[in-house]
C-alpha positions as CSV (number, residue, x, y, z in Angstrom):
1,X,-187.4,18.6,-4.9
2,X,-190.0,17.1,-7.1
3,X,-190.2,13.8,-4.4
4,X,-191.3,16.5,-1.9
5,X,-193.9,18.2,-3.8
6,X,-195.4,15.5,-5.0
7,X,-195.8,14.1,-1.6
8,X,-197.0,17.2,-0.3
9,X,-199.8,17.4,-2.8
10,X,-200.4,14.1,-1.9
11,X,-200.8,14.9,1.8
12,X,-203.1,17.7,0.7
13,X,-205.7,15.7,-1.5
14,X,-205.9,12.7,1.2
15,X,-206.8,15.7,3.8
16,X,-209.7,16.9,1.6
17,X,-210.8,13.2,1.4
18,X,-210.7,12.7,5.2
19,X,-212.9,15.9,5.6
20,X,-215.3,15.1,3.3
21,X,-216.2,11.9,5.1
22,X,-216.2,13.4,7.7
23,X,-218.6,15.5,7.6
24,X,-219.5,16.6,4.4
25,X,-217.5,19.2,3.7
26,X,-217.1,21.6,0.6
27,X,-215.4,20.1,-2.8
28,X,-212.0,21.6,-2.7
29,X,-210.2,21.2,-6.3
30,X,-207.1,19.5,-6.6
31,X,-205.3,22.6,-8.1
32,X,-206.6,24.7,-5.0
33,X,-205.5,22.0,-2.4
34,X,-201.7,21.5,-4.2
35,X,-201.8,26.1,-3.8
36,X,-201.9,25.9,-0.6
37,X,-199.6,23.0,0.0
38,X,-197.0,25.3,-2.2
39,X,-197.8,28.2,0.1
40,X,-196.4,26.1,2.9
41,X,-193.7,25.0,1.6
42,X,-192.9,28.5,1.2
43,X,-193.2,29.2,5.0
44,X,-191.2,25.5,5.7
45,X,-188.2,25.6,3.2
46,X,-187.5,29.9,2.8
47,X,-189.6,31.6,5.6
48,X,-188.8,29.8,8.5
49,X,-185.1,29.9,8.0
50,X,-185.7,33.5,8.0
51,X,-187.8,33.6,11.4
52,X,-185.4,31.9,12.9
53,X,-182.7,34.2,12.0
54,X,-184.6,36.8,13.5
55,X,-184.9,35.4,17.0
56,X,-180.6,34.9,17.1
57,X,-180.5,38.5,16.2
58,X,-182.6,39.7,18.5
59,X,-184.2,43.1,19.7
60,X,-186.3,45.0,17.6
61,X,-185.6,42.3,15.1
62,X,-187.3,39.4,16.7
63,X,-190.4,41.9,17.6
64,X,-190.6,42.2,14.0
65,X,-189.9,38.9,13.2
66,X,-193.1,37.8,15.3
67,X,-195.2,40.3,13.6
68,X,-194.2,39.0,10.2
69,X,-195.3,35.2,11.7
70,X,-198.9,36.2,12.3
71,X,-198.7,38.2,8.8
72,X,-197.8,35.0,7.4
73,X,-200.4,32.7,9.2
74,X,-203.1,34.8,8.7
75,X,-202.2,34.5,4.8
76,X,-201.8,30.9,4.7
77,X,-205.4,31.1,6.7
78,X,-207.0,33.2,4.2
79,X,-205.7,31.3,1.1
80,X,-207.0,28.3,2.9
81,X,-210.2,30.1,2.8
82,X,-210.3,30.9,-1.0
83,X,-210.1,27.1,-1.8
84,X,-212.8,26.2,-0.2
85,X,-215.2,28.8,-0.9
86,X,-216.6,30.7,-4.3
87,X,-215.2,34.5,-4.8
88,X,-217.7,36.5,-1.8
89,X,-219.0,39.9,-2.3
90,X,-217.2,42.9,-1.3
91,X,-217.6,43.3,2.3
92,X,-217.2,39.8,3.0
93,X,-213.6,39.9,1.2
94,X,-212.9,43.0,3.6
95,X,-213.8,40.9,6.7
96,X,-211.3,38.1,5.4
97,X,-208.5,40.4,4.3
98,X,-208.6,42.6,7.5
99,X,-206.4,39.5,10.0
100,X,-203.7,40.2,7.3
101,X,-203.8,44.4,7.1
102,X,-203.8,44.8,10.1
103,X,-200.5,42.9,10.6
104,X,-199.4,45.1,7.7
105,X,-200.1,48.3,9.4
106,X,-198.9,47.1,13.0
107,X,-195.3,46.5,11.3
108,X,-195.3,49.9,9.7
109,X,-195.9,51.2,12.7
110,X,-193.7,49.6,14.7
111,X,-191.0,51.0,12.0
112,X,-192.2,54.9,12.4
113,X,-191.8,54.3,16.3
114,X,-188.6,52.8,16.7
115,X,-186.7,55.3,14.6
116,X,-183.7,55.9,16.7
117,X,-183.2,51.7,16.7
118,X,-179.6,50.5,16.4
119,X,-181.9,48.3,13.6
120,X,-183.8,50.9,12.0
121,X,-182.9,49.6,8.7
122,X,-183.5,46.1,9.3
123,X,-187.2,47.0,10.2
124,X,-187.6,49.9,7.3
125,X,-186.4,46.9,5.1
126,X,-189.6,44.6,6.3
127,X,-192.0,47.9,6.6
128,X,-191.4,48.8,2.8
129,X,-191.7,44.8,1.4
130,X,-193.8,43.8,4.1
131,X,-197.3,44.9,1.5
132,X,-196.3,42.0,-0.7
133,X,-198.8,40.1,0.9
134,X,-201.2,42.6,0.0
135,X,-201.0,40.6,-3.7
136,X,-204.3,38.7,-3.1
137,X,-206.0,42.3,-3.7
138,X,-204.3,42.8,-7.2
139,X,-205.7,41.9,-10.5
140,X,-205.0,41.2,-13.4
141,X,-201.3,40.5,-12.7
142,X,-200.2,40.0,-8.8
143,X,-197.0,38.8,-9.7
144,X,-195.2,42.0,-10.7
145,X,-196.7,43.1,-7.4
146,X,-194.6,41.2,-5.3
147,X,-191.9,41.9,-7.4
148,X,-192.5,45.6,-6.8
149,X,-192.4,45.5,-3.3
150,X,-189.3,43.8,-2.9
151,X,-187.8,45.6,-4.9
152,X,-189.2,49.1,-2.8
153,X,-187.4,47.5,0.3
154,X,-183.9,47.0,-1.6
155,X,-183.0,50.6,-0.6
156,X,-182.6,49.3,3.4
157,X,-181.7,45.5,2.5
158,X,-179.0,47.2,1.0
159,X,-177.6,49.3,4.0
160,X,-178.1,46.2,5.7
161,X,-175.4,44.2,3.8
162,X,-173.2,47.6,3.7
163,X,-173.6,48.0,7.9
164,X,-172.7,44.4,9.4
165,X,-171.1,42.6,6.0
166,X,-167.5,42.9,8.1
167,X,-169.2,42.8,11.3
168,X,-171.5,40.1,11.5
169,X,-172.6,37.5,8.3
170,X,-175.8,36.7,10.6
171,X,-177.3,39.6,9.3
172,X,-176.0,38.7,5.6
173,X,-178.1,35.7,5.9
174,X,-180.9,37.6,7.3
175,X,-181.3,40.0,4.3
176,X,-180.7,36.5,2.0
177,X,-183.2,34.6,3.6
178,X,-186.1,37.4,3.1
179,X,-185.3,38.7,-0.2
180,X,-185.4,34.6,-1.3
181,X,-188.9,34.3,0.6
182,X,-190.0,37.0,-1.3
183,X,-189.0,35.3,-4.6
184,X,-190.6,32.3,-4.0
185,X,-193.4,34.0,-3.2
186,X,-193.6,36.1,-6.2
187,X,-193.1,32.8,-8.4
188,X,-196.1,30.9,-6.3
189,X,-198.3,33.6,-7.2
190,X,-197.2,33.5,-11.1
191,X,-197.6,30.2,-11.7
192,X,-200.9,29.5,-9.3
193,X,-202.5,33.0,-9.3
194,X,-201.4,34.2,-12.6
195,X,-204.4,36.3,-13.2
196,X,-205.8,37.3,-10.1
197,X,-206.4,35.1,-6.4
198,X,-207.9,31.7,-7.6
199,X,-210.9,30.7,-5.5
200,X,-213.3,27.8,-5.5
201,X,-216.2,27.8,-8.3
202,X,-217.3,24.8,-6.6
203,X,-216.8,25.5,-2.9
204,X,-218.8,26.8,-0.2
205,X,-220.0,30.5,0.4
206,X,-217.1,32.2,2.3
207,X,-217.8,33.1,5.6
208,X,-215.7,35.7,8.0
209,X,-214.8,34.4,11.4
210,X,-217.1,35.6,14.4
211,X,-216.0,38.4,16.0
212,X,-216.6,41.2,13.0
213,X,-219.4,43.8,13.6
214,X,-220.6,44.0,17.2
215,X,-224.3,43.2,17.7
216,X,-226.6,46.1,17.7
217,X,-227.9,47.7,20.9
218,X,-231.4,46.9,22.6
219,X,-233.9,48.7,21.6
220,X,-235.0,52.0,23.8
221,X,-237.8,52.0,26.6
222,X,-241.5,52.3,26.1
223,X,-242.9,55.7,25.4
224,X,-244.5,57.1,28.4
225,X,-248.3,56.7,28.5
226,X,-250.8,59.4,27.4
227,X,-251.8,62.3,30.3
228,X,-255.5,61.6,31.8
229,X,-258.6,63.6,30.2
230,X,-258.5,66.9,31.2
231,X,-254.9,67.6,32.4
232,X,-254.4,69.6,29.1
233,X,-256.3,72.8,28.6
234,X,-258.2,72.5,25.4
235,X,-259.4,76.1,25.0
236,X,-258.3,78.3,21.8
237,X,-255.6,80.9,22.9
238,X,-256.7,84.7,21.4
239,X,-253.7,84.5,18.7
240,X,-251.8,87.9,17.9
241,X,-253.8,88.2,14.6
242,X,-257.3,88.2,16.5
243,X,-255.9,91.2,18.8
244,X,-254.7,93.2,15.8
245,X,-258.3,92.7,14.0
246,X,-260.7,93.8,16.9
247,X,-258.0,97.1,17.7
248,X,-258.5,97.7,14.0
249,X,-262.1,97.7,14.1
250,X,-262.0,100.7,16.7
251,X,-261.9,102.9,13.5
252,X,-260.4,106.2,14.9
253,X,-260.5,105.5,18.1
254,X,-257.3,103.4,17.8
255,X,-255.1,106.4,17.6
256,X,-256.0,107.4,21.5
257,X,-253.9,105.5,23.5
258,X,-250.8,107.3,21.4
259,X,-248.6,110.3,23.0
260,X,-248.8,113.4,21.3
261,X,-244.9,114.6,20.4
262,X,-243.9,118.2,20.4
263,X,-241.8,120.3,18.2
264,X,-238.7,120.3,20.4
265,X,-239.2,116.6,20.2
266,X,-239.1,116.5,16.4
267,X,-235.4,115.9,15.1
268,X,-236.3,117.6,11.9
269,X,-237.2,120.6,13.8
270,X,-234.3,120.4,16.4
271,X,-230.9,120.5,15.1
272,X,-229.3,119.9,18.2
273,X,-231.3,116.7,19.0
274,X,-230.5,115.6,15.7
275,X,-226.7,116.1,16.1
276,X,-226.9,113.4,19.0
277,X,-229.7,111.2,18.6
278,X,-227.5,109.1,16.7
279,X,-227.3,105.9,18.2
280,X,-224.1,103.5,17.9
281,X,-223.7,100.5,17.3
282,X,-221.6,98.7,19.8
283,X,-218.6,97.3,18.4
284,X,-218.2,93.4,18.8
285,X,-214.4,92.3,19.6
286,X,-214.2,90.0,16.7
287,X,-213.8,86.1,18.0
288,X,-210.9,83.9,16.7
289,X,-212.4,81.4,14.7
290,X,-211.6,77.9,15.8
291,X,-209.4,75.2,14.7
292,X,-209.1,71.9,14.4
293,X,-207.0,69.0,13.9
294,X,-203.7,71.2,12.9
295,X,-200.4,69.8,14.1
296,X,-199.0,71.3,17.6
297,X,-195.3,72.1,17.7
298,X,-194.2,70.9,20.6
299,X,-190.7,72.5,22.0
300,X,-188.8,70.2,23.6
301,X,-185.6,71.2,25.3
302,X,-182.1,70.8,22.9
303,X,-180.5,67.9,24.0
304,X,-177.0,66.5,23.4
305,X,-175.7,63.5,25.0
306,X,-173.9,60.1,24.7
307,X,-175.7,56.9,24.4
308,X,-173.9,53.7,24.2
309,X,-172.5,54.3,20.6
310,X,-174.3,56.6,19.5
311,X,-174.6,60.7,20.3
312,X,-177.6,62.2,19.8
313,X,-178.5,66.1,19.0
314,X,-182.0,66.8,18.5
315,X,-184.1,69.8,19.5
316,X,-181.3,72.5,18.7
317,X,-182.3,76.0,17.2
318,X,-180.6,78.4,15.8
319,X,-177.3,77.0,17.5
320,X,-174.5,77.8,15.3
321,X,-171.7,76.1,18.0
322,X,-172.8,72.7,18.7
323,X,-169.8,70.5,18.8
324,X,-168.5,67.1,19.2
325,X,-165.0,66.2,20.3
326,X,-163.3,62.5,21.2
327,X,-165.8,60.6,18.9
328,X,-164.4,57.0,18.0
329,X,-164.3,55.1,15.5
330,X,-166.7,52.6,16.4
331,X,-169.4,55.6,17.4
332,X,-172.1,57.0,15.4
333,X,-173.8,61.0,15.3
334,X,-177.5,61.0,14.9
335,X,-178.9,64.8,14.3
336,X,-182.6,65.0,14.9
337,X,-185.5,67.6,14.6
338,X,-182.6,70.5,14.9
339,X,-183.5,73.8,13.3
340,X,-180.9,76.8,12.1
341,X,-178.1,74.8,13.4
342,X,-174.5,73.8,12.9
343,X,-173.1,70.5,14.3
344,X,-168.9,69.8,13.8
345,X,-167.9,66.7,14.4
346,X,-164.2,66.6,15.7
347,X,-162.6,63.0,14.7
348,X,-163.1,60.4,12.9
349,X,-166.7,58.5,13.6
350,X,-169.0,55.1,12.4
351,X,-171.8,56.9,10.6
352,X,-173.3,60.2,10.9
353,X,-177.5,60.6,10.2
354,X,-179.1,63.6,9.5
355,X,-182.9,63.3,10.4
356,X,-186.0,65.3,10.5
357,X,-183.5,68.5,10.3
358,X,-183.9,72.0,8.8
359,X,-181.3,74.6,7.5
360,X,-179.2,72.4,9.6
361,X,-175.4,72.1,8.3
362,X,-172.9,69.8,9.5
363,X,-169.2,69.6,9.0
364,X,-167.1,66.8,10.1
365,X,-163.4,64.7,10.1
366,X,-164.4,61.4,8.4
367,X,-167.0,58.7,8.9
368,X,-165.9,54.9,8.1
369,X,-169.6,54.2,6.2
370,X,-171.3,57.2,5.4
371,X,-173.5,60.4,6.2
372,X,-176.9,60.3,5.5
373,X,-180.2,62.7,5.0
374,X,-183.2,61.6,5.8
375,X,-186.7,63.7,5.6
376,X,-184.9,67.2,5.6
377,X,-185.2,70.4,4.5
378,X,-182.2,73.2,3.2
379,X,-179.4,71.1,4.8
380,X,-175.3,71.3,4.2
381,X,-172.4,69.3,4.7
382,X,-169.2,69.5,4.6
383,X,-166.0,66.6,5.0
384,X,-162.6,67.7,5.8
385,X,-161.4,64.2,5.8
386,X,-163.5,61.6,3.5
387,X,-166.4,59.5,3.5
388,X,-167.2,56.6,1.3
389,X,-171.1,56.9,1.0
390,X,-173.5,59.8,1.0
391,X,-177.3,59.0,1.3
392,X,-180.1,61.7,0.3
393,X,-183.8,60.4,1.1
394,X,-187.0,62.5,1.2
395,X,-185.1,65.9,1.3
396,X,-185.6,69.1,-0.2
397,X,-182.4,70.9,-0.7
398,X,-179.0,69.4,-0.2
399,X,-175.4,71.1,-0.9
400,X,-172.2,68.9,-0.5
401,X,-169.0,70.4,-0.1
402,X,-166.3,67.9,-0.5
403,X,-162.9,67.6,-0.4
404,X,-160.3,66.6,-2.9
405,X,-160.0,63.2,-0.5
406,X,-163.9,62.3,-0.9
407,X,-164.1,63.3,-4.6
408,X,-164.8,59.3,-5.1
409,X,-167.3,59.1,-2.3
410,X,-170.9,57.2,-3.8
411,X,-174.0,59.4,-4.0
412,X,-177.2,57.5,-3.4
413,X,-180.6,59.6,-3.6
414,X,-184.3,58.9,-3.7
415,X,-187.4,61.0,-3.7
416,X,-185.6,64.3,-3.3
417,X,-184.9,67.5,-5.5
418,X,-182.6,70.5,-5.5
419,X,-179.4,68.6,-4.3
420,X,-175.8,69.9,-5.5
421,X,-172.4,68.8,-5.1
422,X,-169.4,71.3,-4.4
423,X,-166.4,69.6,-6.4
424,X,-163.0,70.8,-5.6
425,X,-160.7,71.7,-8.8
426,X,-157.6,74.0,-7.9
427,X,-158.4,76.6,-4.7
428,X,-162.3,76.7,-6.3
429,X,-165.4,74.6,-6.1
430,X,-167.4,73.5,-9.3
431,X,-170.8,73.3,-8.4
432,X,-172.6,70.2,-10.0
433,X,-176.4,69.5,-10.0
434,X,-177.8,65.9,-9.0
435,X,-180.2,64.8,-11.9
436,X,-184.0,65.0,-10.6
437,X,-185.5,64.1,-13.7
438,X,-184.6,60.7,-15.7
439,X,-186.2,59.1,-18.9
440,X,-187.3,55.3,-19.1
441,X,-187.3,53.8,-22.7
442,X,-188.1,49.7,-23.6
443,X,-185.2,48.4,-25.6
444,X,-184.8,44.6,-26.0
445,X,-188.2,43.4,-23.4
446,X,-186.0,45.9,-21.0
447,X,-186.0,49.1,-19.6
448,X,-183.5,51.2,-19.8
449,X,-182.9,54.8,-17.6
450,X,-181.4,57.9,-18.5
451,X,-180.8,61.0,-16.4
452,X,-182.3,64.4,-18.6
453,X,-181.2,67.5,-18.0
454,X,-183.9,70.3,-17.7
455,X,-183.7,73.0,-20.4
């Protein structure tokens, strides 16, 4: 509402005036102070309604949720910062950016820990969009920057609304509520950072907060004090070269201390000395060189067990029997780090995830949503029933055997190769290659993708 921005901006310029008389403070520009009061609006009207979503939901959504709350205060901090002050120098920008990189990094890895989370893809959504905050590094055009990266976490937002949209809308209005925050976000930095962060030209050199570099360490003790006159023996050693100059100056003499050596001591003269005189070399047993920092492979025992809703199979190899009977509906299959395996899933089940697996092949009834592949290697599947969605991510060699039931099923991939589909026509299969390759073109201001086939 323009009432509300104006009266924000208002708020803003009368708190630079009270801090001026105060004590003196730096000259912060109208256009800087009216940023930063449309940063907060930002967090007040589209982010909060968002944090608060993710304290009814709960879990490993909230922990996020409070994550992204110190992301977004340490942002509001920073830009705070640049209206105050002129543009610092390079390690001085480091020191300023680090509050907000690090909250980057801790949601990312909060994400790569919590894999086996009922809401994996609620935090994969945040992890992926999460470095739009990162904009205030980007030049000459932050903008499409933000853009970018919420569009990178559409891939999960989308599961999102495909998992609970007939279970619960609370999560609806969660994916809503970010995705808007991210807009607005993206438009504040258009129209108030077009070109790059805007910082003071007038302000006050910027200044990291205490805390950075720890001070250095006191310095050593003294050296120890000179030894007394006389404790060191002054007098020139007789070097090597002196002894070989006065034995030299013997003349012929020098040859008497040497032992005379007989003919049946010569090894020219004595064959059979000759023969074994030789001496050998001892042989060295041959040392492994040393590594370091390769990966261990550590073998955990194959497990297979009920949990909750969900089953879990990890650690199989080279199982070819693994199976799983009375699944319901409501129940999901999550396959993980399994090597040379089969898994056959007897019923009809929620979901079923393939992750982490390798020449793993599954075959199963049907799934209400879908089956998924996820960081895999050589992997098969098979439905005997049907299944709506199929999902191929990060994997290297997929085949899909469907049925003449599931010849309608959706085919999502990204950032994999070498993935076929079996199509049933009559008693045979038609194999069919998934594009790899596609071409972009501009047409009209947009862009417009085509799959190419490879000659």
């Amino acid at each position: 509402m323009p009432g509300v921005d104006d009266l924000a901006a208002l708020v803003a310029r009368l708190e630079v005036v009270a801090d001026r008389l105060e004590g003196g403070a730096p000259v912060v520009s109208e256009d800087a102070a009216a940023s930063v009061a449309a940063f907060d609006d930002i967090v007040s009207n589209n982010y909060k309604p968002f944090s608060d979503i993710c304290k009814k939901i709960g879990g490993d959504v909230a922990t996020v949720g409070a994550m992204v709350d110190q992301a977004f205060k340490a942002q509001r901090e920073f830009l705070s910062t640049a209206s105050k002050s002129k543009q610092p120098a390079g390690p001085t920008l480091q020191k300023l950016l680090k509050p907000t990189s690090d909250k980057i990094s801790e949601i990312q890895a909060y994400r790569e820990k919590s894999r086996r989370s009922d809401f994996f893809n609620h935090l994969s959504a945040i992890s992926e969009s999460i470095p739009a905050l990162g904009w205030v590094a980007v030049a000459p055009a932050p903008a499409p920057y933000v853009k970018e990266m919420n569009d990178a976490g559409q891939f999960y937002t989308n599961r999102v609304l495909k998992d609970w949209k007939e279970k619960d809308r609370t999560h609806v209005d969660w994916v809503k509520a970010w995705v808007s925050t991210l807009a607005e976000l993206q438009a504040y930095v258009k129209k108030f950072h077009t070109t790059g962060l805007a910082w003071n030209p007038k302000g006050a050199e910027a200044t990291a907060k205490a805390g950075g570099a720890p001070p250095p360490p006191p310095p050593g003790p003294a050296p120890p004090p000179p030894p007394p006159a006389g404790a060191l023996d002054l007098t020139p050693a007789k070097t090597a070269r002196g002894d070989l100059l006065s034995a030299l100056s013997k003349g012929s003499d020098v040859t008497k201390g040497l032992k005379k050596v007989s003919d049946d001591q010569k090894t020219h003269k004595n064959p059979g000395l000759r023969a074994g005189a030789v001496v050998k070399a001892v042989d060295k047993i041959p040392t492994p060189a040393k590594s370091y920092g390769k990966s261990v492979d550590v073998n955990k025992p194959p497990k297979l067990e009920q949990d909750g809703k969900k089953w879990n199979v990890e650690y199989f190899k080279n199982k070819q029997d693994i199976e799983i009977n009375d699944v319901e509906v409501n129940q999901s299959i999550y396959v993980y780090k399994c090597e040379g395996s089969t898994v056959k899933v007897n019923g009809k089940c929620n979901n079923i995830i393939i992750d982490s697996c390798k020449k793993v092949a599954v075959v199963f009834g049907s799934v209400v949503s879908s089956c998924e592949f996820i960081n895999c290697q050589s992997v098969q599947m098979q439905v005997l029933g049907k299944v709506p969605t199929i999902s191929v991510e990060k994997t290297d060699g997929c085949q899909m055997f469907l049925n003449a039931e599931s010849v309608g099923a959706e085919i999502v991939t990204a950032k994999s190769s070498e993935m076929n589909v079996m199509i049933p026509v009559g008693d045979e299969f038609v194999e069919q290659a998934i594009p790899e390759q596609f071409k972009t073109v501009i047409a009209g201001g947009k862009l417009k993708t085509s799959a190419t086939e490879s000659v």
